[in-house]
VEXFIDREN-655156 format. One record per residue (C-alpha): x, y, z. Coordinates in steps of 0.001 Angstrom, whole numbers, m for minus. Last residue first. Layout:
<atoms>
<xx = X yy = Y zz = Z> $
...
</atoms>
This chain:
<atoms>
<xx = m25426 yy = m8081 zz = m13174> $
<xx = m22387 yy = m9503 zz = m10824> $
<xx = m22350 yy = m12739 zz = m9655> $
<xx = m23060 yy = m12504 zz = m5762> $
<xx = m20649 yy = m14654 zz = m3723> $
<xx = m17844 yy = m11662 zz = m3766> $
<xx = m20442 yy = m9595 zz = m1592> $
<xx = m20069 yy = m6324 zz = m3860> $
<xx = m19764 yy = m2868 zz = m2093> $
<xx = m15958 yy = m3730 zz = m2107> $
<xx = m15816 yy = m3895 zz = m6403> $
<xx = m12492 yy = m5822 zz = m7390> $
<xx = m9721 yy = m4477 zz = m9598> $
<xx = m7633 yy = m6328 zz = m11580> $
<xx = m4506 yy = m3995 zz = m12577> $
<xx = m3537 yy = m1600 zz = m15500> $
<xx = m6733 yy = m114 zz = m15934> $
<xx = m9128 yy = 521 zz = m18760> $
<xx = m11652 yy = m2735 zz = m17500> $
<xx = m11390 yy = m1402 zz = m14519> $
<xx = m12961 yy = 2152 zz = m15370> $
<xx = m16251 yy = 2041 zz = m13903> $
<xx = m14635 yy = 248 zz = m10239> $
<xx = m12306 yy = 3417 zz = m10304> $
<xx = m14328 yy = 6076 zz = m10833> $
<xx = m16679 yy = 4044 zz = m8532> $
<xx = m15115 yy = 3879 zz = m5114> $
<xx = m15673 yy = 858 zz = m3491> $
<xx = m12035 yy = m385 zz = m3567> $
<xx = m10281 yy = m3901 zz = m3542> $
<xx = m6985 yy = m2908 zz = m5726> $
<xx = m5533 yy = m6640 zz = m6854> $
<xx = m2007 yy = m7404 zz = m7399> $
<xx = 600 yy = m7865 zz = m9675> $
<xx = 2849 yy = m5612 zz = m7427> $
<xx = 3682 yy = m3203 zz = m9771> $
<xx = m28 yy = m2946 zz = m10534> $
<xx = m750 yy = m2650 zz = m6945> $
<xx = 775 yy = 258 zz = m6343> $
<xx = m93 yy = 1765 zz = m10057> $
<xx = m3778 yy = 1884 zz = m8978> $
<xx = m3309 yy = 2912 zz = m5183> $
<xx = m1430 yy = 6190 zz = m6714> $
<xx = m3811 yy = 6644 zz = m9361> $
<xx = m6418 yy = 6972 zz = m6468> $
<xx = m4394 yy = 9585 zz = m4210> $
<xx = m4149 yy = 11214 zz = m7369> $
<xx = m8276 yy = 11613 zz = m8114> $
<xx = m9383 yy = 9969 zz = m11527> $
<xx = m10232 yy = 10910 zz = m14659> $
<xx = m8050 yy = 9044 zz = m17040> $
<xx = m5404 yy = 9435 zz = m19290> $
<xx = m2878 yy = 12174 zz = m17734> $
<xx = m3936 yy = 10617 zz = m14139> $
<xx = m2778 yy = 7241 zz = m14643> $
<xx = 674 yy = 8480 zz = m16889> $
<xx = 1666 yy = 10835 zz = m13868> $
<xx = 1073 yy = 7468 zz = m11260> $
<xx = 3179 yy = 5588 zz = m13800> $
<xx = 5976 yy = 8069 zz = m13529> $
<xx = 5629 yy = 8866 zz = m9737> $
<xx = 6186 yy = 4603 zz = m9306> $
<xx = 9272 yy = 5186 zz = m11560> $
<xx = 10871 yy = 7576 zz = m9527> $
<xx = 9800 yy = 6172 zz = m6194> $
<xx = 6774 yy = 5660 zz = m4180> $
<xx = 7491 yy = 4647 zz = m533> $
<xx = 5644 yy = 1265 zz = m168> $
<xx = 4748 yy = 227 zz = 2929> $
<xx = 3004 yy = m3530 zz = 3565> $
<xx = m36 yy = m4322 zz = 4803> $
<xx = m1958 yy = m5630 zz = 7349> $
<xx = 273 yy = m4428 zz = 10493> $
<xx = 253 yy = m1130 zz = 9112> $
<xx = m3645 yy = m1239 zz = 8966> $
<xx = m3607 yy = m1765 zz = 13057> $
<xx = m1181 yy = 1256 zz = 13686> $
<xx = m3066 yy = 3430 zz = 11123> $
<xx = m6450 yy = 2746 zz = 12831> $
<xx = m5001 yy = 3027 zz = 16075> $
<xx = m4062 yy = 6652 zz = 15721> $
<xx = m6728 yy = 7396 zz = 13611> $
<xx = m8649 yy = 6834 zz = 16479> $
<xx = m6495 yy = 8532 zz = 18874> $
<xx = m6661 yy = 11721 zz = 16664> $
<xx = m10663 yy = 11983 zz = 15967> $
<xx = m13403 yy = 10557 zz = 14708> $
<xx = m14520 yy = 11852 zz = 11660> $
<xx = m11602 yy = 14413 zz = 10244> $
<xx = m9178 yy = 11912 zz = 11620> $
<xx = m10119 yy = 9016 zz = 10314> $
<xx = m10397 yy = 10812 zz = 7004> $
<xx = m6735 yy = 12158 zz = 7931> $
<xx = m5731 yy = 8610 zz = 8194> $
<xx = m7124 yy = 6709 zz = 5248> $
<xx = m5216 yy = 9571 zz = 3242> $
<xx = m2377 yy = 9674 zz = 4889> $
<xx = m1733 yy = 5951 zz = 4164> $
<xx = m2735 yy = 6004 zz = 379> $
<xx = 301 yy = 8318 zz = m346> $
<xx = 2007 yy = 5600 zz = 2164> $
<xx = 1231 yy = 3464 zz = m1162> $
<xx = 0 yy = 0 zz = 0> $
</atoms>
C-alpha cells in the first residue's frame, strides 16, 4: 500500500473521529499491509494514470501500487470500479459480496 494512500485513510479518520482513532487505525492497517514509498518510476506511472483518465491522485497512486505488485486494488469507489476494464490492474468492487455474480 502506497504511504500516499496511508495519509489519506488517516486524515479521514481523523476528520470523523478523531486523533487517537486514527491513531489506532493506522497502527492496526500497518500491520496488514506492507509500505511502499513511491519512487521515480512509481511517480511516472502514477503521472501516466492521471494524464489518461479521470481519476483523483491519491487513487492513481493505489492503482499503479498494486499494478507493480501484480495485485488486486479492492475499492468501493466508482471512478475506479467504472474504469477497470481501462486499468492496468484487476480491480475488485468492495460494495459487492464476492458470492453474488455480478449483473
Amino acid at each position: 500500500m502506497s504511504w500516499i494512500n496511508l495519509v489519506e485513510v488517516e486524515y479521514r479518520v481523523r476528520r470523523q473521529h478523531g486523533p487517537s482513532e486514527a491513531g489506532r487505525t493506522l497502527s492496526g492497517l500497518r500491520e496488514l499491509v506492507r509500505e511502499e514509498l513511491p519512487g521515480v518510476s512509481r511517480m511516472r506511472s502514477v503521472a501516466a494514470l492521471k494524464a489518461d483518465h479521470s481519476i483523483a491522485l491519491a487513487d492513481c497512486f493505489a492503482i499503479a501500487t498494486a499494478a507493480a505488485n501484480g495485485a488486486t486494488l479492492i475499492t468501493g469507489d466508482p471512478e475506479i470500479v467504472d474504469r477497470a476494464e481501462q486499468l492496468p490492474c484487476p480491480v475488485t468492487d468492495a460494495r459487492v459480496p464476492p458470492y453474488l455474480e455480478r449483473a
